[in-house]
Every structure is written in C-alpha cells, then in structure tokens.
N, C-alpha and C positions, 0 to 999 in steps of 0.2 A: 562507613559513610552514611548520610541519613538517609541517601534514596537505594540504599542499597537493602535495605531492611523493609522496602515497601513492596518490591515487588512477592517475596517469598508471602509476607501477611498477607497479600490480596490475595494469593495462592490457597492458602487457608483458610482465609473468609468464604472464597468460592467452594471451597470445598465442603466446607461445612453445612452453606445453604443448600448443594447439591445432597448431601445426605441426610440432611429436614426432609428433601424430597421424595428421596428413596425410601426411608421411613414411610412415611403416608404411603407412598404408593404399595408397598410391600405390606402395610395393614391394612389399603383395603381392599386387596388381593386375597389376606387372610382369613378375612374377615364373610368375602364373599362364595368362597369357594365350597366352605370353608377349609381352612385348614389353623387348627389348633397350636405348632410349636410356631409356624408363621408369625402369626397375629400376636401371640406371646412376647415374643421376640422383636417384631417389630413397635408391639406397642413399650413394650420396656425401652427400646434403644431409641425411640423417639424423645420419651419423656426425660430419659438421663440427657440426651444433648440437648434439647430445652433449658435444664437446669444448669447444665455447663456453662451456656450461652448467657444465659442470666446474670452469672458472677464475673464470665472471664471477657465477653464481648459483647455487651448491652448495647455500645452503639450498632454493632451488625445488625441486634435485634427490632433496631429504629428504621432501620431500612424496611423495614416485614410491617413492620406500622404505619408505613404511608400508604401500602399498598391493601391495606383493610387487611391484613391478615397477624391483627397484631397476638398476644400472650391468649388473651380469654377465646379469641376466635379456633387458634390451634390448638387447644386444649380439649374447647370444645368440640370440634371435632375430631381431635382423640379416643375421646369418652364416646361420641357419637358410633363411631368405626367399633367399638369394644362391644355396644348394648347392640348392633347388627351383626356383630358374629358370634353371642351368646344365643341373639332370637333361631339361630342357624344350626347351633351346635347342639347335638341329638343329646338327650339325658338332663337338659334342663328345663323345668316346666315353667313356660311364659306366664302362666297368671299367679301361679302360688311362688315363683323361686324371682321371673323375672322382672315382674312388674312392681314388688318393690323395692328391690333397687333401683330398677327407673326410674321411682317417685324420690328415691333417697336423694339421688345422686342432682335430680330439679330441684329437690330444696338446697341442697347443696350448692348450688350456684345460685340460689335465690339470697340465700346468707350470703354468698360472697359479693353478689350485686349490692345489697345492704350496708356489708361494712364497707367496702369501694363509698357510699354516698354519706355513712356515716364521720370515715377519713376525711372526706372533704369539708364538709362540714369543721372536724375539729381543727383542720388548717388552718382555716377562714377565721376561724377565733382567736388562734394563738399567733396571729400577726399581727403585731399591733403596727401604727403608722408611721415610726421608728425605730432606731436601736439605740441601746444604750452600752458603754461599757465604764467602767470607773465612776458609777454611778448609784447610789443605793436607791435600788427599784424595790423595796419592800411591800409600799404602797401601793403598787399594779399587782400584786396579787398573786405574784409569777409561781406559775407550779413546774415538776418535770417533766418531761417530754413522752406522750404514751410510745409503746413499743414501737419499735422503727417498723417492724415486719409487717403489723395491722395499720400502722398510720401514711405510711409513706411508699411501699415495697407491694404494690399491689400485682405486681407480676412474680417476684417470688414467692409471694403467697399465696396469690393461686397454685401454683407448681406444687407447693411444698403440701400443704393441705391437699392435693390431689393426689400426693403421693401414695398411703394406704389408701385411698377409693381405691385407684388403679391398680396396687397391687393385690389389692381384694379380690378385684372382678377378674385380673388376668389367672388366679387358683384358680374360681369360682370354673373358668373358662377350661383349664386343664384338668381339673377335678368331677366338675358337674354338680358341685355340691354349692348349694346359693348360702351356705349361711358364711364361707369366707369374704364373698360378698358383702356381704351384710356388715360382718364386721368392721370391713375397709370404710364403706359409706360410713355408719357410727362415728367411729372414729375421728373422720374427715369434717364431718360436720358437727360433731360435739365439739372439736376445737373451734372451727367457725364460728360457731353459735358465742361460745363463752369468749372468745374472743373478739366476737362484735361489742357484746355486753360491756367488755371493759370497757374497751374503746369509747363506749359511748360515757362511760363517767366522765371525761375529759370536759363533758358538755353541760358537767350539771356545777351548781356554783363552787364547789370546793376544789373547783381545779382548775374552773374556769378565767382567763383572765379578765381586766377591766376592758370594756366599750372603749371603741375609736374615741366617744366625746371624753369620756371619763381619761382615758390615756392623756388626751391633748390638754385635757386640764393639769393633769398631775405636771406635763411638762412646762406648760407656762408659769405654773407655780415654782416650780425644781430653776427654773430661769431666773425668775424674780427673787429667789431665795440665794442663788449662786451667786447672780451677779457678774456674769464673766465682762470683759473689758476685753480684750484681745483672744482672736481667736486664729485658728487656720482652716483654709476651706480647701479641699482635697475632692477629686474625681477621676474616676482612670479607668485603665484595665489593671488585669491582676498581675501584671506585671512591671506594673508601674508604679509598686508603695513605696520604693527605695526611695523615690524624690518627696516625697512626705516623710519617711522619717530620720531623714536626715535633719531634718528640722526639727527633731523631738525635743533635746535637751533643750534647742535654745529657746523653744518656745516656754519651756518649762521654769526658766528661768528668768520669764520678763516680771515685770512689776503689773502685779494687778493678779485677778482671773483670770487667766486662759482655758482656753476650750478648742476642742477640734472636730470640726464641722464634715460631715461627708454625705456622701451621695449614694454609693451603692453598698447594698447590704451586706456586699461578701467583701469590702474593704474592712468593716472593720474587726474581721480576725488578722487581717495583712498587715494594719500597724503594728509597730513593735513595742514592747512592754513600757509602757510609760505611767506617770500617777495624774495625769490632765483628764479632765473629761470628755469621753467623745460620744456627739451626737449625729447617729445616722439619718436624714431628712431624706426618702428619697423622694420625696412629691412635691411639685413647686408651690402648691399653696400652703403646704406645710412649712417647707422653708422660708416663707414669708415671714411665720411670727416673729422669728428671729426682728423683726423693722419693731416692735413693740417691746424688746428686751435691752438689759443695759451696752448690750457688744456694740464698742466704740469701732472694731478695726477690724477685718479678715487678710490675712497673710495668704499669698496664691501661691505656693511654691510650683506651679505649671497649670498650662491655659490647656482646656476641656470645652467641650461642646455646651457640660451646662455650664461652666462659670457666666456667661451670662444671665443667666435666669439670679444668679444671688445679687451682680451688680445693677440687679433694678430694683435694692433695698437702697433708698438715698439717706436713712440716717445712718447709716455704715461705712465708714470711709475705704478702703481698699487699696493695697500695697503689694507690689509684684514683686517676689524676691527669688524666685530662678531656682532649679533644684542645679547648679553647676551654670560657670561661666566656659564660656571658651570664645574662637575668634570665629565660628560656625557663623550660618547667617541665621540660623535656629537661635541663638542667645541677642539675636535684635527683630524678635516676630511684631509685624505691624497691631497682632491683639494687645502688646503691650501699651497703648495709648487709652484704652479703656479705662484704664486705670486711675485713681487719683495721684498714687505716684508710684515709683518704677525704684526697688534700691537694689544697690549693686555693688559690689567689693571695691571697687578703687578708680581712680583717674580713667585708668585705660575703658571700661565697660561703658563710661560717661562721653567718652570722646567716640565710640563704636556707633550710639544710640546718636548722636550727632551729624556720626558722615553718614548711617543709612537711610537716616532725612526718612522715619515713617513717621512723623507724625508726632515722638516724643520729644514735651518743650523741658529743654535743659532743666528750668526751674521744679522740675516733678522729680527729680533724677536726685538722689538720693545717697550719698554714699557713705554702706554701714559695718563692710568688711565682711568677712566670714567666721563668723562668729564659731561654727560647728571644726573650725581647725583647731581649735587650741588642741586636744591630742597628740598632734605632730612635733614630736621632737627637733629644737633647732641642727643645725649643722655646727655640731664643736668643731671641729677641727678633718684635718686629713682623716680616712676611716683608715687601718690596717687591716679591715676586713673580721670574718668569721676565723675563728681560731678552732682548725681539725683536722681529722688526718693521722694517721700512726706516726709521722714524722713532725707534727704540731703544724702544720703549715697554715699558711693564713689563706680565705676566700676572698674576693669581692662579690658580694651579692649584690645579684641585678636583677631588677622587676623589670618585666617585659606583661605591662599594660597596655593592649592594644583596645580601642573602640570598636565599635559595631560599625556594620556596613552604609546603616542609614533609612531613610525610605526613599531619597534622591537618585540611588545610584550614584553616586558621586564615587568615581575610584579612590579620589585624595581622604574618604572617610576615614579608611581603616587600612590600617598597614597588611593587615593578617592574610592578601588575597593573594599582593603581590609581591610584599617583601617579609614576612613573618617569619618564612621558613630558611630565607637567608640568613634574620637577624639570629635566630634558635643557632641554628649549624655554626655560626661562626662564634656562641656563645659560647656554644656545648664546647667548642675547639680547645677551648686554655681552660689548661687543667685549673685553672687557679679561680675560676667562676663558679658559684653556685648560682641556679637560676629559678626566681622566684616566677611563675607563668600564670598571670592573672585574667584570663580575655574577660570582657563584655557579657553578662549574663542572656544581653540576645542574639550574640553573636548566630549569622547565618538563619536569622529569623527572619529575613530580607532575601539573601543573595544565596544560594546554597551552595558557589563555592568558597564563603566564608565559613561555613560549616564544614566542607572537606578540609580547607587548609587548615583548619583549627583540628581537627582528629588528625592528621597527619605532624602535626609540631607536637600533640600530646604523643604520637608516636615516640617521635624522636626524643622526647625526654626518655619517656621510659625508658629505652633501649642503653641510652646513654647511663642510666642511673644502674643497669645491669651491668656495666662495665666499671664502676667507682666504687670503692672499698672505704672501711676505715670504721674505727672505734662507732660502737652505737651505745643511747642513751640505757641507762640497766631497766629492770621491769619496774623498780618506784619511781619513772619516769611517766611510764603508760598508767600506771596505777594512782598518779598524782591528778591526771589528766582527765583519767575518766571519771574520781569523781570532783575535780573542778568543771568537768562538762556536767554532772549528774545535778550540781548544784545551779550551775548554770538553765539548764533548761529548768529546774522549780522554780527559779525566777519570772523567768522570761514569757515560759507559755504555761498554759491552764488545759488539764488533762481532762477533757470529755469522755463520756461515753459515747458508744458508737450509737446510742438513740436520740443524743442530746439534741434539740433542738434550736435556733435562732431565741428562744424564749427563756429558755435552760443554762443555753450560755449566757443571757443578761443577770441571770439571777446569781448567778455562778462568779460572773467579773462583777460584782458591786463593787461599792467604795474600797480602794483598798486599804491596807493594815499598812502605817507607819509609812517612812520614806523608802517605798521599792525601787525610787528613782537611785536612789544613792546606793542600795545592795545591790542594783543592778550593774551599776558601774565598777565597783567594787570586785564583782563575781566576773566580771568581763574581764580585767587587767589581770585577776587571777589565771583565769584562763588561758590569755594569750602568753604568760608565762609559762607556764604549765608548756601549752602549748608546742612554743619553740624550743625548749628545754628537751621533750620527749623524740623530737624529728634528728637526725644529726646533722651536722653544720656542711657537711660533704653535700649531702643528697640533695638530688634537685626536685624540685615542690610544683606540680599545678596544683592551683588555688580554684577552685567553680564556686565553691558553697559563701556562705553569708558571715562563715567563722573559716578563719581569724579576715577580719574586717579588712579592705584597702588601706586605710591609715596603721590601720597597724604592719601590714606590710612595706608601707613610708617608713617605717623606725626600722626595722628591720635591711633596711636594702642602702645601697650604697652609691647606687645609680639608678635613676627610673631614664626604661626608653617606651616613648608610649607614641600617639602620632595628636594631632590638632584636638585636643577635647577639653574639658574642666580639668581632669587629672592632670595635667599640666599643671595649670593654675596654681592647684590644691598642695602640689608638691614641692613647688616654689617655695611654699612657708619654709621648708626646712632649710631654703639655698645650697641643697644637695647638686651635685652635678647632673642633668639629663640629656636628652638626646631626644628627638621627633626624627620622625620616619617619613621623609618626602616621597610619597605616592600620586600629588597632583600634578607631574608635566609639566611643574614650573619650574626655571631656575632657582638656584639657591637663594639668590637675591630678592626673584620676584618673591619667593615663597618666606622669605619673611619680610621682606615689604607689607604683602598682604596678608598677613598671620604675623599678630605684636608677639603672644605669649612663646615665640618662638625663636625671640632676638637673640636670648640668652642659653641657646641651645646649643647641641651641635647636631649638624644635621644630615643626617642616611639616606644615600639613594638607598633606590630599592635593591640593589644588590652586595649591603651591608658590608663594602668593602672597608667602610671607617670603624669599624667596630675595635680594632685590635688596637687602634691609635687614641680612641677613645677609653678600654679600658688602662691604658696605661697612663692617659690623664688623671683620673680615677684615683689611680698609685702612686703618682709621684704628684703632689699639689704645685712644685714649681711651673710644669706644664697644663695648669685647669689655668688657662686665659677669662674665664668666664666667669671669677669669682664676683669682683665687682658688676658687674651687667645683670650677674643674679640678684644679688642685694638692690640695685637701684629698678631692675624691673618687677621685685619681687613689692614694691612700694607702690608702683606703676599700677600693678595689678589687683591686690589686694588691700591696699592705704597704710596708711602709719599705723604702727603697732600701738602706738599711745596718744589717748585714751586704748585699752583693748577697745576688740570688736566688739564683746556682748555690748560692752557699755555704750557703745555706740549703738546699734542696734537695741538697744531698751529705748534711748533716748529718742529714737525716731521712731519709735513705735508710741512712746508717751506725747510725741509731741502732734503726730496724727490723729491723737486721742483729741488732744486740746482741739487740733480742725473740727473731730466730729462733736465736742460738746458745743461750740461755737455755733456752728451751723443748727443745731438742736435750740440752743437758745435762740438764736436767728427767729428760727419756725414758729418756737412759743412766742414768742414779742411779735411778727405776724400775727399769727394766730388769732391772740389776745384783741389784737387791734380790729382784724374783723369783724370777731363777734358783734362788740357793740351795735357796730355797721349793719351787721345784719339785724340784730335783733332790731335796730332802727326802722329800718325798710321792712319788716313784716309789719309794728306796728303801725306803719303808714301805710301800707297795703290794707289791712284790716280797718282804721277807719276811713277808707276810701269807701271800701264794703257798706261800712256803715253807713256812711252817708249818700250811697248811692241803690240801700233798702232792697239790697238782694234777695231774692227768695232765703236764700239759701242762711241768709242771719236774720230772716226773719220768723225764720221756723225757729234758728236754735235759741230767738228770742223767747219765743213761745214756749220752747222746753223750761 
C-alpha cells in the first residue's frame, strides 16, 4: 500500500541525517584530541554517505540546504576538521608539510567557486527563449551540451573532486608524511583546474549559441517561412500530456500547416512521436508573436491557467475540443465560453452545454465527432470469445476500466473504492473470463484509498492467474515482441545522453526524415500483434503502462465495465456490450436519468451482484437487450459516421479559418480607412502650427 512504504523511508531518512551527525561529531573529537584512526575513520564514513546521499536521496539532501548547511558548507568543514587534526598530530611540520596543503586545498575551492560561476554563466547562454522539436535549428548554432558533472552536478562535483584531496590528507594523517598529501590536493585540483577550462569553451563563439534577439529573429523568420494555419495549444503538468496527444494524428492530418504550441519546457519531451512542429513559448511576450504570424486557429484540447494569456491574440480564432467527453460536470466547465466556439462529438454533448446554462450560445457549439476513434474495431457480430485452454475452450474477455477518484471527492467517480474488488472477484469467478484491468493512470493520486483498493484488485488477479493453466505462447512469440518493441521504441523516442541538454535535444529532434508519422503507426499495430500473440489467452492482464494503448484493448475485449467517464463514450464506437458501475447513491433510474452515456448500459450496484447475468448476455446475443439502444445512443453521442469524423473536423477547422481571415480583412479595410484620417488631422494640426507661428516652427523654419 502507498502509506505503507512511508513510514519505514522516514525511518531511513532519520537515520541517515542522524549519522551525517555522528560523523562530524566523532571527527571533531578526532581531530581534537587527537586521535588518528578516529578522525580517519570518521572523516572517510562522512564523505562516503555524502556521496551516497547525492545519487540515491538528493531530496534529503535539500532539506540540509534550507538550513545553510548545504554540500560546499559540509565539505568544507570536513576539510576544515582534517587541516585541525594534522596541525595536532605529532610528526608533521606545519610550515614545510602543512601549509601547503592549506594553500592547495584554498585554491582548490577557489577553482571550484570558479567553475560553480563559470556553469552559470554557460546555462544562461544555452537557454534560448524557446524550444523546438521537428524543427531544423541549424541556423541557432546549437552545439552539444558540456559535461553534466562540470555544468550542472555542482554537488557531486564538489564530493567527487574532493575525493583524492581527502584521501591524501587522511594517509598524509596516519602516515606523517605530507607528500601523500600533496598528491590528493594535485590531483583534486589539476582536474578542477582543466575542467573549469573546458567548461569555459562552451562560452566562446564555436559553441556558443545565438542571442535571445538573434533566436527571436530566426523564429519569426522559421514562422513566416512555415506558414502554419492551424495549430494546438497545450499547458499542464506532467501528467497531463495524454490529452494532447490524443490529438496528435488528427492534428496531423488537417489541411493546411499545423503546428503545436506549448507552454512549459519539460512538455515537450512528453508529447508523443509525431512529424508536426512544436514550438515551446514559455513567456507571454514571446507567445505574442504568434498575433504577427499566418496561424489562423488554436485547437485547446483542455483549459490551463495560461490559456488565457494566448486568447488575448484577437487574430487567432480559438476552438475547444475536450481531451474526452463524459456526462461529468468537468466536460461542461464555465472556461468553455471563452472560446470562439466549443466542438464536440455529437447531439448529446450539445444539449449538455444547453441545460448547464454557463454561458455557451448553441450557435458556437460545433459538432465534429471523434475523429481519433477510427482505430476501434466495429462490433461484427456475437464474440465466442478468446480461444484457449488444453481443452480449446473459449474466454470472454472483459476490460474493467475504472476512472480516477477526481479532485471533488465525489464517491460516484470511480468505481475502484467501493465496488472494484466486488466487480474483480465475481470476474475472477467464471472460469470462462479473462480479465483485461486497466485503472486510471492517477488513480489514488487524490483519495488514497483508491490506491489501496487498486493494489488489492492487482492482488487478486495475481493470485488468481497462479491458479489457471494452460498452453503458452513458444519463445518466437517473446522473440517476435521484443524486437517489434526494439523497433518500436527507435521510432517513437530519441536516445540522449545522460549530459544532453534542453539545447542538444533541439539539435538532435530537427526536421525529421520522411513520414515517421506513418512508420509509427505501422510499428505500433505491429506491436500490438506481437503483443497479444506472446501473452496467452487464459491469463489475466493488468494493463499500467502506455503499451498496448486503451483502444487497443477496445478490440481486444468483449465487454467494457468502466463507471461515468469518456471511456464510455469512446467505447460505444464499437456498439460492444458494456456495463457502468453505480457508486453515486442514486437509483438506477435517477442514475441514468442524470448520466445519457449510460442509457445503453447495464448497470452494477456496488456489490457486482449482476455481473454473472451480464456475462452471459455477453454469450448468448439473444439475451443483449441493449443492441439497438447502443446503435442509436452510440449516434446520440458521437454523430453520424457519414461524412467520417476527420472530415468533419478538417471542415470546421477550415471554416474557422475562413472566421479568422474575415476578421483579418475586417481589420485591414479599418485599418486602411484610418490612416488617411489620421494622416489628415496631423496635417491640419501642423498648419494650425503654422499659422499660429509657434516657436517651436519657427526655429525648425530657420534650420
């Protein structure tokens, strides 16, 4: 469980800082006395858990840094504690053995105060005022990023570099002999030294990148020269990219330029492999320019704290299209009237934005479908299920997608608190279910005990999957797989090094070679072959990771039970049979009264007594009552499959276009009209001037 793992690590944590202290204390006990194996000993076991600390708990070591006692402070007086029990310790002569080491070991921190200021410095350079990725940046100059350890790691590089000092002087200390000394310092600071030096190349022009002004030129130039027409504008935390790239392909495939706009600098390693161009703005006066470029339209797939700041570009029209629908009060947020218009999959999302009366006028309301289902296999026919087993028996495969808890609290969120582990257990039940267990990637990032019931259902699969037999896939199943994954990831991500920087990576993602869009898709169905081929058809599956995707588990499954979300929706394309999970306290009636995408369900108290009636609807299609109700809500929800959706959605994205060049010409033909007007009224200002013999034109007469 998660809070079960907290207490034992604050255990450790304390521990740890308590033996920083007894270090120090037991060095300068050594050190004063003296005593020699002491001070040895404790200054060695001080500086090895320093170093520990550095790689394995750096936030512990941020706690030590509010308190002024951060890396250089306790190092330093490490060193300090070391040169007081040398001055102490009999057999070494202070002016010929000890004092220069003293002086080594101050210049020694003087180079490393140095490069500390030289680092900063070359940070400061290699930021430019954006980012780029899909972009050829050959023209900013981009070089590769100096060592991590000198440019960024100024705490393990103090340690590390201190390391031969210190165990120079701790010989030097049990020996009596200064010159092991001596050689620690050397050492310590010949790397210093030649390692500020590189460092500093980064600053001179062959490595250096272009000026903030010179940057902002190339980009308004790389603007004017692209030309994008439709873009997307993205902002979030880091857990929040999935509702942007959900929208990747179909951005990718609208008519015109596309471009995709963001906000913070660590989004864009978070989107997913695409060939569109993305540009990181994260300063508002930066993201102004964009009001001087050709982009007719930004696409909002979810509202942020800045998307205001971009919708007070007025030649830019702006269209809200939702990362998921559901009957939430989240998919009718009053920020949606900001907008110029609001699109959304079908009837029902139009009559939603209606009765919550914030503020959205029907005529803005747009409806463009969902264009990113086409992946989703229809519903042919009854399924017979997964075919496996030593007796060939057949499965039905069930996806149990539950939501996340929320930030409401609302208990009707998510099934997973109070009925997940009924709906599991009575799955697990019939032998004849394989169970696909997909939760919410934040699940119990709210409620923590939507975190324990979620590690308790992953129990119970497991458990359950120790008790089910039966043929498995041979080794060219796994050997198919890993390398359609191997291929898969040369796709999809770009292999840095560990020094690379924000700078390194631009130069690294430029333009890309040919259409990656279409090998990417390509290497992905591969995959998910691969994939399900390798698992066997018996075994039950938690799903966490990013592969094999949700829609591919739609083709896969034979019934989704999920509770009130977009997955709903989304699933409906197939007019598969599903089921929601009533955790809000209301009757069945009221609960889909008030919840549409739920007409065509069937629907689970929380103690998943329907479940056995349900999968045998499942199985026999004369008992699925709900065939029609799916088909005609599945129109309700998502609109008529013809025209498709993209086409629909290109079509109101071009015709948004047409709003914002309208409005543009508007402004010119203003514009236009002004001017005269004014140039008018200056020249009548000016021979007022005149004829009322100002000083002031009577001087420039005289010039």
């Amino acid at each position: 469980m998660p809070s079960a793992g907290i207490a034992p690590r604050r255990v450790v944590q304390l521990a740890a800082l308590l033996a920083m202290l007894v270090f120090f204390t037991t060095q300068l006990i050594g050190a004063v006395l003296p005593n020699v194996p002491l001070l040895i000993a404790a200054s060695a076991g001080g500086l090895a858990l320093d170093l520990y600390l550095q790689h394995k708990q750096p936030g512990l070591l941020s706690l030590l840094s509010k308190v002024r006692f951060d890396v250089t402070v306790r190092q330093l007086f490490r060193d300090m504690l070391i040169v007081v029990g040398l001055l102490r310790i009999e057999g070494i002569d202070p002016l010929h053995e000890q004092a220069p080491l003293t002086v080594g070991l101050l210049l020694f921190y003087v180079t490393h105060f140095a490069c500390q200021a030289v680092a900063v410095l070359v940070r400061r350079r290699r930021q430019l005022p954006f980012v780029t990725r899909n972009i050829d940046t050959t023209a900013l100059r981009l070089s590769d990023a100096p060592p991590r350890l000198f440019a960024r790691q100024h705490g393990r590089r103090l340690l590390r570099l201190a390391t031969p000092i210190t165990a120079g002087l701790l010989i030097t200390a049990g020996t009596t002999n200064g010159w092991w000394g001596g050689i620690g310092v050397a050492v310590g600071l010949l790397i210093a030294v030649v390692g500020t030096v590189h460092l500093g190349t980064w600053l001179l022009p062959g490595k250096r990148v272009v000026s903030e002004a010179k940057a902002l030129e190339w980009l308004d130039k790389w603007l004017a020269e692209y030309r994008p027409t439709v873009g997307m504008y993205f902002s979030g935390g880091t857990t929040s990219a999935y509702q942007a790239n959900m929208w990747l392909s179909t951005l990718a495939a609208l008519e015109g330029n596309p471009i995709i706009v963001l906000r913070e600098r660590f989004m864009v390693q978070k989107i997913d492999a695409t060939d569109v161009p993305i540009v990181c703005l994260p300063k508002v006066a930066h993201l102004m320019r964009l009001e001087h470029s050709t982009l007719k339209v930004l696409l909002h797939p979810a509202n942020s704290g800045k998307t205001s700041q971009v919708l007070r570009i007025p030649s830019i029209k702006h269209a809200f299209i939702n990362h998921g629908e559901s009957d939430k009060l989240s998919s009718c947020n009053p920020y949606a009237k900001a907008y110029d218009e609001v699109w959304v999959a079908g009837p029902a999302a139009r009559e939603r934005y209606q009765l919550a009366d914030i503020g959205v006028e029907d005529k803005d309301v747009v409806e463009v479908g969902r264009p990113q289902l086409a992946p989703i296999r229809p519903y042919a026919a009854a399924s017979t299920g997964a075919l496996g087993g030593a007796g060939g028996e057949h499965f039905t495969t069930v996806l149990y997608a539950p939501t996340w808890e929320g930030w409401d609290g609302n208990p009707g969120n998510t099934s997973v608190i109070l009925a997940g582990e009924n709906i599991v257990r009575e799955l697990l039940a019939d032998p004849k279910v394989r169970l696909l267990y997909k939760p919410h990637p934040m699940t119990g990032s709210v409620d923590p005990r939507a975190g324990r019931a979620d590690e308790r259902i992953r129990a119970m699969i497991t458990e359950a999957n120790t008790k089910r037999g039966g043929a498995r896939p041979g080794p060219e199943a796994a050997a198919e797989l890993a390398r359609r994954t191997e291929e898969l990831n040369r796709l999809t991500s770009t292999s840095f090094r560990a020094s690379a920087d924000e700078i390194e990576r631009m130069k690294l993602q430029g333009a890309p070679d040919g259409d990656r869009a279409a090998a990417v898709a390509a290497a992905t169905a591969a995959w998910e072959n691969a994939y399900w081929a390798s698992i066997p058809v018996w075994e039950h599956q938690i799903i966490t990771g990013p592969r094999p995707a949700l829609f591919a588990c739609f083709n896969q499954s034979d019934l989704l039970i999920s509770d009130v979300s977009s997955v709903v929706s989304d699933y409906l394309t197939s007019e598969k049979p599903y089921a929601v999970a009533n955790t809000s306290g209301l009757s069945e009636a009221e609960f889909k009264a008030g919840f549409p995408t739920v007409r065509a369900a069937t629907i689970l108290t929380p103690d998943a007594h329907g479940v056995p009636a349900l999968l045998e609807a499942v199985r026999d299609p004369e008992k699925d009552t709900n065939v029609a109700a799916r088909a005609e809500l599945k129109v309700h929800l998502l609109g008529p499959s013809d025209p498709p959706s993209l086409v629909r959605f290109d079509r109101a994205a071009q015709a948004l276009c047409a709003k914002a060049d309208a409005r543009r010409a508007r402004m010119a033909t203003r514009l236009a009209d002004e001017i005269p007007a004014q140039r008018e009224a200056r020249d009548a200002a000016e021979e007022a001037e005149l004829e009322a013999g100002s000083p002031e034109t009577e001087e420039t007469a005289a010039v």
